[in-house]
C-alpha positions as a Markdown table, in Angstrom:
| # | Residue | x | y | z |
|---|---|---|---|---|
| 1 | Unk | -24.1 | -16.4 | -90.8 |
| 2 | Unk | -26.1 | -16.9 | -87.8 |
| 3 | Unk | -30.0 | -18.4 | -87.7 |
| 4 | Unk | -33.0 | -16.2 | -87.5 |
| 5 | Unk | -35.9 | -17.2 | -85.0 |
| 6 | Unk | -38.8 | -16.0 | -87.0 |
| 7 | Unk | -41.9 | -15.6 | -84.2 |
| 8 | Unk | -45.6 | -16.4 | -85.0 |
| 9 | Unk | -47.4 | -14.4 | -82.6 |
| 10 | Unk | -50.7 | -13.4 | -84.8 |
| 11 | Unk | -52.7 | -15.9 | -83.7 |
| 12 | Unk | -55.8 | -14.6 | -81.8 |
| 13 | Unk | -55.6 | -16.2 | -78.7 |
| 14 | Unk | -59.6 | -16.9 | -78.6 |
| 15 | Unk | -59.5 | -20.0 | -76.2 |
| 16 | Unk | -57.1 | -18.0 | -73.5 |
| 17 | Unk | -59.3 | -14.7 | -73.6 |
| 18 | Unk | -57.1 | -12.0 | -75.0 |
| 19 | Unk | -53.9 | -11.2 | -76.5 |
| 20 | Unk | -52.2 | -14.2 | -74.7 |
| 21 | Unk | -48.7 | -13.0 | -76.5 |
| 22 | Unk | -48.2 | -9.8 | -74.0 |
| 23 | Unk | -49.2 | -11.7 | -70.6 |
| 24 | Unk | -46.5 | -10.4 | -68.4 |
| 25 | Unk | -46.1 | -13.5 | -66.3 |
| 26 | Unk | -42.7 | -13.3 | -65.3 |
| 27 | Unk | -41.2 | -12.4 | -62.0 |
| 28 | Unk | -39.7 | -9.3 | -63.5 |
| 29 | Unk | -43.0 | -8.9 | -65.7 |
| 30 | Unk | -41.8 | -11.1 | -68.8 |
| 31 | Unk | -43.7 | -12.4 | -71.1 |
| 32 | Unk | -43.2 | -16.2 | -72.3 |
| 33 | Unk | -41.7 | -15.0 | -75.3 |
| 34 | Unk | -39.1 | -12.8 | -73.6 |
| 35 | Unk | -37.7 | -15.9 | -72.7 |
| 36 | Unk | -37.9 | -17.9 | -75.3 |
| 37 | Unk | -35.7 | -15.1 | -77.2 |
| 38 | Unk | -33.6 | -15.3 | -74.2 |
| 39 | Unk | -33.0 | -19.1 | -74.9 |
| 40 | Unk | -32.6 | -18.0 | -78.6 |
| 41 | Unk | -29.8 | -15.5 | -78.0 |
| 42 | Unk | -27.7 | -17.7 | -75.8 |
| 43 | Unk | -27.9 | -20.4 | -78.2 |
| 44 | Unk | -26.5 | -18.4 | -80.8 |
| 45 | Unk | -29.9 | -17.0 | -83.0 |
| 46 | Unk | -28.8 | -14.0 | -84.3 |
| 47 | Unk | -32.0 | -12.1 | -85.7 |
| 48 | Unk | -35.4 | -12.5 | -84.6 |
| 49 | Unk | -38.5 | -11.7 | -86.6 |
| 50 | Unk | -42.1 | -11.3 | -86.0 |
| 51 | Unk | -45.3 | -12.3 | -87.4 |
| 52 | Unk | -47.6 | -9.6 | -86.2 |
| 53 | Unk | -51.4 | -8.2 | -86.4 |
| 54 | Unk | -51.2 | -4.4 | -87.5 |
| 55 | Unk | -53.8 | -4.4 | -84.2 |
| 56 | Unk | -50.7 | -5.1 | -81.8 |
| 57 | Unk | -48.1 | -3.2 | -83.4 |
| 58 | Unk | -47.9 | 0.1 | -81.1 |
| 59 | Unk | -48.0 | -2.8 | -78.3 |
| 60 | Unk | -45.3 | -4.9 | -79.6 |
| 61 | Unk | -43.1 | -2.2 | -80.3 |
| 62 | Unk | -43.2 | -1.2 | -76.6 |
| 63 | Unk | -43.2 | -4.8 | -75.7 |
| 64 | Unk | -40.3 | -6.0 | -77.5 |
| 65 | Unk | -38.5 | -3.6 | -80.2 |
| 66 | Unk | -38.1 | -0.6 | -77.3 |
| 67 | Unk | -36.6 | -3.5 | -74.4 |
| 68 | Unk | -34.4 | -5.5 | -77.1 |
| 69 | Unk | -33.1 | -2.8 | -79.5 |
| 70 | Unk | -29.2 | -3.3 | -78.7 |
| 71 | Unk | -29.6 | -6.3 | -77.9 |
| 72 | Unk | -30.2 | -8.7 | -80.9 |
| 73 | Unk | -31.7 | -7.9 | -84.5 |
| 74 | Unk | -35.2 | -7.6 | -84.4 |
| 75 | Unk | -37.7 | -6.7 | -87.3 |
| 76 | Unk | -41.2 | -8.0 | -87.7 |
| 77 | Unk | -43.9 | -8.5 | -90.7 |
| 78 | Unk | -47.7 | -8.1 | -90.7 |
| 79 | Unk | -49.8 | -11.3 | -91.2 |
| 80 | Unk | -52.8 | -9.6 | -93.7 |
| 81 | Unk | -55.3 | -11.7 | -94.8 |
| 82 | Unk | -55.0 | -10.1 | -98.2 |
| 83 | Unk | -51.5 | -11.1 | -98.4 |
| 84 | Unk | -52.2 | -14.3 | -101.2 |
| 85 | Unk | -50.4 | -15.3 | -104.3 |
| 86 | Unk | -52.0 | -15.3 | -107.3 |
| 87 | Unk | -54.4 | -12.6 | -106.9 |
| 88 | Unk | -56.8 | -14.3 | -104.4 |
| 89 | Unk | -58.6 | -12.1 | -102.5 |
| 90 | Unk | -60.2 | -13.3 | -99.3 |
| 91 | Unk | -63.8 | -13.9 | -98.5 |
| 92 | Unk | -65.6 | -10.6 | -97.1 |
| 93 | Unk | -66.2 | -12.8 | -93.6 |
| 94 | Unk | -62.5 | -13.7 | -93.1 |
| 95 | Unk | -61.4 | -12.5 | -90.1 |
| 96 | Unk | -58.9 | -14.8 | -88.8 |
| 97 | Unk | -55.3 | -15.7 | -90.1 |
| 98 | Unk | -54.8 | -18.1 | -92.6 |
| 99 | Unk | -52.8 | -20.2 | -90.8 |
| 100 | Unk | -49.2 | -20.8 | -89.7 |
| 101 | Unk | -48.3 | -21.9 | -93.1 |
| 102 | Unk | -49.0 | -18.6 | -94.4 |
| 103 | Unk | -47.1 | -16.6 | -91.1 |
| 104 | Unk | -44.0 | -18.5 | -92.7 |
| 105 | Unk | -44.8 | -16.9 | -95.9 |
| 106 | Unk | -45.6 | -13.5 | -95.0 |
| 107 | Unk | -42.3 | -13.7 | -93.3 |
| 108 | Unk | -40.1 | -14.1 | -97.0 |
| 109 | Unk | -39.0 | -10.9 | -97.5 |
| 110 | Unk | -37.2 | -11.2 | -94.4 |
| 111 | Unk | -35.2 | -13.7 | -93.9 |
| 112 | Unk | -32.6 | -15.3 | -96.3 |
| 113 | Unk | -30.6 | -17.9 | -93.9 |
| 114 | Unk | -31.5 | -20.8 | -92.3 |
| 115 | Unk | -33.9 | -20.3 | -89.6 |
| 116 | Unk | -36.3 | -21.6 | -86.7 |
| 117 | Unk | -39.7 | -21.1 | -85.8 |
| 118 | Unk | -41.9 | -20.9 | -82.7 |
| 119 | Unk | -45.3 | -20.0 | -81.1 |
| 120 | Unk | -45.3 | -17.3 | -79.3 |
| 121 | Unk | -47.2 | -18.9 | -76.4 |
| 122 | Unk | -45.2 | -22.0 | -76.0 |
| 123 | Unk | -42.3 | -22.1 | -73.4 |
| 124 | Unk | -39.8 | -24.5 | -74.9 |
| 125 | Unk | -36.6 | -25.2 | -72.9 |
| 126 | Unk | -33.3 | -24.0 | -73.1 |
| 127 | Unk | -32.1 | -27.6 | -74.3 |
| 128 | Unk | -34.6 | -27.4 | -77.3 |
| 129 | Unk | -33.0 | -24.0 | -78.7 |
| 130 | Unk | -30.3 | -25.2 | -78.8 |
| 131 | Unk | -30.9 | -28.6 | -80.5 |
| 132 | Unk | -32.6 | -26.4 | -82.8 |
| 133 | Unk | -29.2 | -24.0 | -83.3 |
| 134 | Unk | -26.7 | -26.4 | -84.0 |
| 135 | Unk | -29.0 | -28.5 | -86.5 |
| 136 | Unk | -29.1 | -25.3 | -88.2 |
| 137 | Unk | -25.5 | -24.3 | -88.4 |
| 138 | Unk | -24.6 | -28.2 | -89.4 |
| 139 | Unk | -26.8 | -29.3 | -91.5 |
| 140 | Unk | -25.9 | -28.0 | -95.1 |
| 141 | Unk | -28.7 | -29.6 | -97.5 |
| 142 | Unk | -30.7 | -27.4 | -98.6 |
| 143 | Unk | -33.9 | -29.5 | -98.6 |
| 144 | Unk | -33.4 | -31.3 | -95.1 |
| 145 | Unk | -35.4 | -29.1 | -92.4 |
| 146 | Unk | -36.3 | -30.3 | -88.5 |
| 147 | Unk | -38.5 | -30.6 | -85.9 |
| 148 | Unk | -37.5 | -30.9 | -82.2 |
| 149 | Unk | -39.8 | -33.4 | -81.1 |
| 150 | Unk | -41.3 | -33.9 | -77.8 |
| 151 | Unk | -43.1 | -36.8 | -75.7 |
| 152 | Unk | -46.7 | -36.3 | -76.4 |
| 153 | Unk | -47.1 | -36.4 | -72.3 |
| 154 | Unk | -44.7 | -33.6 | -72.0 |
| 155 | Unk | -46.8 | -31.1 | -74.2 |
| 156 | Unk | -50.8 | -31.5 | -72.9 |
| 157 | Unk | -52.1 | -28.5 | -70.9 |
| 158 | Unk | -54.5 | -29.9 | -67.7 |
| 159 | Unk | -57.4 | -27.6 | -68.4 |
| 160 | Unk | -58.6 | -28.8 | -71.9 |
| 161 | Unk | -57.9 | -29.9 | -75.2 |
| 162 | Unk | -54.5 | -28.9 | -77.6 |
| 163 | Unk | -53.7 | -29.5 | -81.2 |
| 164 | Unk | -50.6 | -31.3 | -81.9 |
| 165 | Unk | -48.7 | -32.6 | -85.2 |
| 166 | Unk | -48.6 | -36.2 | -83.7 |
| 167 | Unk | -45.5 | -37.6 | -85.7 |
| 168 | Unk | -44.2 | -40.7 | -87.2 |
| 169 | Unk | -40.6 | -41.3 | -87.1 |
| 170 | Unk | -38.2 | -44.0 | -89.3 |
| 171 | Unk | -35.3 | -45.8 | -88.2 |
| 172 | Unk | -32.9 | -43.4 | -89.3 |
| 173 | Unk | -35.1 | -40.5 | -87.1 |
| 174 | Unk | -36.5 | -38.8 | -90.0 |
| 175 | Unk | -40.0 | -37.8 | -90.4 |
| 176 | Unk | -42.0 | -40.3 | -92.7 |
| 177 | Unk | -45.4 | -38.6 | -92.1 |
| 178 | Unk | -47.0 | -36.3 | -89.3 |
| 179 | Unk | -50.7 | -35.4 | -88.6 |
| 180 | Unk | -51.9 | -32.4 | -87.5 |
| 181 | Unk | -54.5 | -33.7 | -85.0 |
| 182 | Unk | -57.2 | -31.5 | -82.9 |
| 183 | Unk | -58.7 | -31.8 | -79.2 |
| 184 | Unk | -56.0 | -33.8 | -77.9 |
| 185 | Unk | -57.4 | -34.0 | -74.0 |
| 186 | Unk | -55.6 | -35.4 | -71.1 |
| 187 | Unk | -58.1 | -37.2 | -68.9 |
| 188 | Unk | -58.4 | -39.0 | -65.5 |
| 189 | Unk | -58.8 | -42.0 | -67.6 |
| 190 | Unk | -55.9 | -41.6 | -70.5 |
| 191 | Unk | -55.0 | -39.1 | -73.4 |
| 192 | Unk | -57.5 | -39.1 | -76.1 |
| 193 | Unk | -58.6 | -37.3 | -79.2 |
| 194 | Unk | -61.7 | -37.6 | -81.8 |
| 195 | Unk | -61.6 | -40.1 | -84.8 |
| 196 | Unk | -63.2 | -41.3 | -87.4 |
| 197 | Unk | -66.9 | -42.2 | -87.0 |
| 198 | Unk | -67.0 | -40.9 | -83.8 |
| 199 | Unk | -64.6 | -43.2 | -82.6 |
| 200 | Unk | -62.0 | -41.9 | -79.9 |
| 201 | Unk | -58.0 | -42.0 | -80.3 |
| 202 | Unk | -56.4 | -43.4 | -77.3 |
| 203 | Unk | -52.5 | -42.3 | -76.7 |
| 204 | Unk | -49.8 | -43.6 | -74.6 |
| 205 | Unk | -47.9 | -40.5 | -74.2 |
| 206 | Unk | -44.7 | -41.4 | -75.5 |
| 207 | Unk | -46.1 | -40.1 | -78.8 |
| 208 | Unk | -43.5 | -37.8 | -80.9 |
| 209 | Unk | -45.4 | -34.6 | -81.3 |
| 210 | Unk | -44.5 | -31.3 | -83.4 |
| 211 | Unk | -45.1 | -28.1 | -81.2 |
| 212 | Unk | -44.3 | -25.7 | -84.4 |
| 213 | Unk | -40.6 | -25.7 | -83.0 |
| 214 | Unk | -39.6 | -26.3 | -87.0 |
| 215 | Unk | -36.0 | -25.3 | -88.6 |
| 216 | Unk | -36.1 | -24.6 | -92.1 |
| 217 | Unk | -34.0 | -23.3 | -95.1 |
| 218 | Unk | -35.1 | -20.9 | -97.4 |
| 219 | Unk | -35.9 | -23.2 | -99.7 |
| 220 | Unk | -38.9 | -24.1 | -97.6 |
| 221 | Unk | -40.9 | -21.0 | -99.0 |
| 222 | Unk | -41.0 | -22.3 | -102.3 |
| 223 | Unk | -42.9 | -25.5 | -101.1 |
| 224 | Unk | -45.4 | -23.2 | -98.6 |
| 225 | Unk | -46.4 | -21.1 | -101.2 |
| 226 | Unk | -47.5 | -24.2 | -103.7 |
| 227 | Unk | -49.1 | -26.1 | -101.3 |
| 228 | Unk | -51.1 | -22.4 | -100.2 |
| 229 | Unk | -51.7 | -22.0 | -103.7 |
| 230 | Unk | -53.3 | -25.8 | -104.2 |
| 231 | Unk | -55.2 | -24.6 | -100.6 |
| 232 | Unk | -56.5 | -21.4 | -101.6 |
| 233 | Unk | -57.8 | -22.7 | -104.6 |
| 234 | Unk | -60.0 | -24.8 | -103.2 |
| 235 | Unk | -61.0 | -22.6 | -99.8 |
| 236 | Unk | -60.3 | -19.2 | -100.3 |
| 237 | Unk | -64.2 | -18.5 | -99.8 |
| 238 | Unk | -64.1 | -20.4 | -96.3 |
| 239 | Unk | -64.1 | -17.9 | -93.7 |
| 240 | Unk | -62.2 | -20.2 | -91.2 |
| 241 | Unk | -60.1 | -22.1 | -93.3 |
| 242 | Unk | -56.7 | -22.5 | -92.3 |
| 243 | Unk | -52.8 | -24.3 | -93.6 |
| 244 | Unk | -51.1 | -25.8 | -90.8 |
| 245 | Unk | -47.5 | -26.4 | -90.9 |
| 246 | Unk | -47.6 | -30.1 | -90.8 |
| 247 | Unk | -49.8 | -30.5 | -92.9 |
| 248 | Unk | -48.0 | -28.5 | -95.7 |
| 249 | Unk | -44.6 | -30.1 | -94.6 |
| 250 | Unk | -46.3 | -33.7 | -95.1 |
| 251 | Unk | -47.0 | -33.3 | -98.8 |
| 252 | Unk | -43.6 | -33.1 | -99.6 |
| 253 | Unk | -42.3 | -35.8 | -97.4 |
| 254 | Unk | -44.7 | -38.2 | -98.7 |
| 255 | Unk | -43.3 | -36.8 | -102.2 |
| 256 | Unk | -39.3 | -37.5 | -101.5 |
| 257 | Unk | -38.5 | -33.6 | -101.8 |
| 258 | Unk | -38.0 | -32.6 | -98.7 |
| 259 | Unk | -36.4 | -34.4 | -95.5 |
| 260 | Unk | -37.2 | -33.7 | -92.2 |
| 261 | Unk | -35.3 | -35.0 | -89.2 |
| 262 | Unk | -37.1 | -35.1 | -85.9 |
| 263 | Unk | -34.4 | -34.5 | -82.7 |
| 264 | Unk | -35.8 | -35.3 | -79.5 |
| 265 | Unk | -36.0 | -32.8 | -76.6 |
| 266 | Unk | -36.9 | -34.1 | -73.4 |
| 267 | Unk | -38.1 | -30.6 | -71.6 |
| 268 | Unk | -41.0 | -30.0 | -70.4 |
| 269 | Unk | -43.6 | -27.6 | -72.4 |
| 270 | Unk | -45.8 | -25.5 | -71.3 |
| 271 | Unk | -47.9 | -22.6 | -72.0 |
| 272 | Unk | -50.7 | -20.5 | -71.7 |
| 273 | Unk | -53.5 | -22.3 | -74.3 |
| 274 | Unk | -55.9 | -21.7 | -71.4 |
| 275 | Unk | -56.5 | -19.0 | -69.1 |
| 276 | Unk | -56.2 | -21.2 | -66.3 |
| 277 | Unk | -52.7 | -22.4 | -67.7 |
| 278 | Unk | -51.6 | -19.2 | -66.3 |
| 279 | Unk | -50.6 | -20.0 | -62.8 |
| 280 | Unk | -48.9 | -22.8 | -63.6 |
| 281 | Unk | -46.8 | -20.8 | -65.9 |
| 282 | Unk | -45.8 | -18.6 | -63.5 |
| 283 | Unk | -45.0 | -20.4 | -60.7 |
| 284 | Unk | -42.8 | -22.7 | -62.8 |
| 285 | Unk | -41.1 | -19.6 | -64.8 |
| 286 | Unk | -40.1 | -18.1 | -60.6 |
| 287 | Unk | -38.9 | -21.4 | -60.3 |
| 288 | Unk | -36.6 | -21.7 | -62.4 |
| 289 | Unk | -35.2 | -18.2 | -61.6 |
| 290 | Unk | -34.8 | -19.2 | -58.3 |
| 291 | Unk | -32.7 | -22.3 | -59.5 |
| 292 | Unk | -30.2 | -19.8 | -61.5 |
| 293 | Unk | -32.0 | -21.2 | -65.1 |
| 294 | Unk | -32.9 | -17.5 | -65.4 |
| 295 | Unk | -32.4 | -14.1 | -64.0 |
| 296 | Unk | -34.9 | -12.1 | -62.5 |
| 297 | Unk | -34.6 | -9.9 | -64.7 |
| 298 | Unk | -33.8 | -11.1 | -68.4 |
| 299 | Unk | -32.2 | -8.1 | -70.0 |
């Protein structure tokens, strides 16, 4: 059976000024998640899934399910904020998502193989998909997942801060704890972040970082949904709460359950965190067409 790519592309974009997701800045009008499905298909993904707002779906489904149908399986699930286990029922003032912990769960239903999972927004590399296939098709235990790491210095945007799951790794390249860590901001004078006490993080940029390129098994939706539960149970009143991925995933390393290798990718990221990310996005996406990475036109 081949992966799934399961695609979290409810987030709401409020740094970049819109619905960041549909920016058609391809030379053929793409948008960065056309071709990061593109990567996906070549690698050998067989089904690709979205995590949605009900707000975008007539969008999307010109977007993506019209273009691709034919081409590769392709479903997608809602991200509610009523969606919780348990009963919970969110606070009146919630407006955003829950987090990408909780687009994993939402996505359950639909997926029952092994599978990877990406931000919408982020352009990967054709390398990382498929690092990212082949760990899936190979690796047979149940409870060992991945991460396709890259250099911190490969993954900062130059118009502000990001948020990256800055990453430990062991001798044997598994994960042994990871962090998810806010207003990460490349600088004339070095890479830096808030810490404790008001004390700043310097980096070096050689830092392993996590940019929610993860490859699970199903199994992984038992551990979301109890570390959600222990979450919602102590913030499902905050408006603005939110799980992260890493930070779920680190409860259970920490615990022995689950295993997580880290494989190293060495492309470049980028993306379009920041409106002003834009053009750098597509000059480098018409560059790489004109080198023969890509066609003009993807499909």
């Amino acid at each position: 059976m081949k992966p799934s790519l399961l695609v979290l592309a409810a987030g709401m974009g409020s740094r970049y000024g819109g619905d960041k997701q549909l920016d058609k800045v391809g030379p053929a009008g793409q948008t960065i998640i056309d071709y990061s499905i593109y990567d996906a298909v070549r690698a050998g993904f067989g089904k690709i899934v979205f995590v949605i707002r009900r707000d975008i779906e007539e969008q999307f489904k010109s977007s993506f399910m019209k273009p691709l149908e034919g081409k590769v399986d392709i479903d997608y699930v809602f991200q509610d904020l009523d969606d919780l286990p348990g009963g919970y029922k969110p606070s009146p003032e919630r407006v955003k998502p829950w987090g990408t912990s909780h687009a994993i769960m939402v996505a359950r239903k639909k997926i029952n193989e092994p599978f990877g999972v990406i931000n919408s927004d982020d352009y990967y590399g054709v390398e990382s998909f498929q690092i990212l296939h082949d760990f899936l098709v190979n690796d047979k235990d149940d409870n060992t997942y991945c991460i396709v790491g890259y250099p911190m210095g490969n993954t900062l945007s130059d118009h502000g801060h990001v948020n990256r799951g800055v990453c430990k790794v062991d001798e044997k390249g598994n994960l042994s704890h990871i962090v998810e860590t806010r207003k990460i901001e490349k600088r004339p004078d070095g890479i830096f972040a808030p810490g404790e006490k008001g004390r700043e993080v310097e980096y070096s940029a050689d830092e392993v970082v996590s940019m929610n390129l993860w490859g699970f098994k199903p199994s992984c939706f038992e551990y979301l949904e109890k570390e959600f539960v222990n979450f919602i149970e102590r913030s499902v009143g905050d408006p603005k709460a939110e799980l992260d991925i890493p930070t779920s995933m680190d409860v259970y390393v920490k615990k022995g359950e689950i295993n997580i290798r880290v494989l190293m990718t060495e492309s470049k990221w980028f993306g379009v965190t920041y409106r002003e990310d834009r053009p750098f996005v597509v000059r480098s996406l018409q560059d790489m067409v004109d080198k023969g990475v890509y066609p003009e036109k993807l499909w």
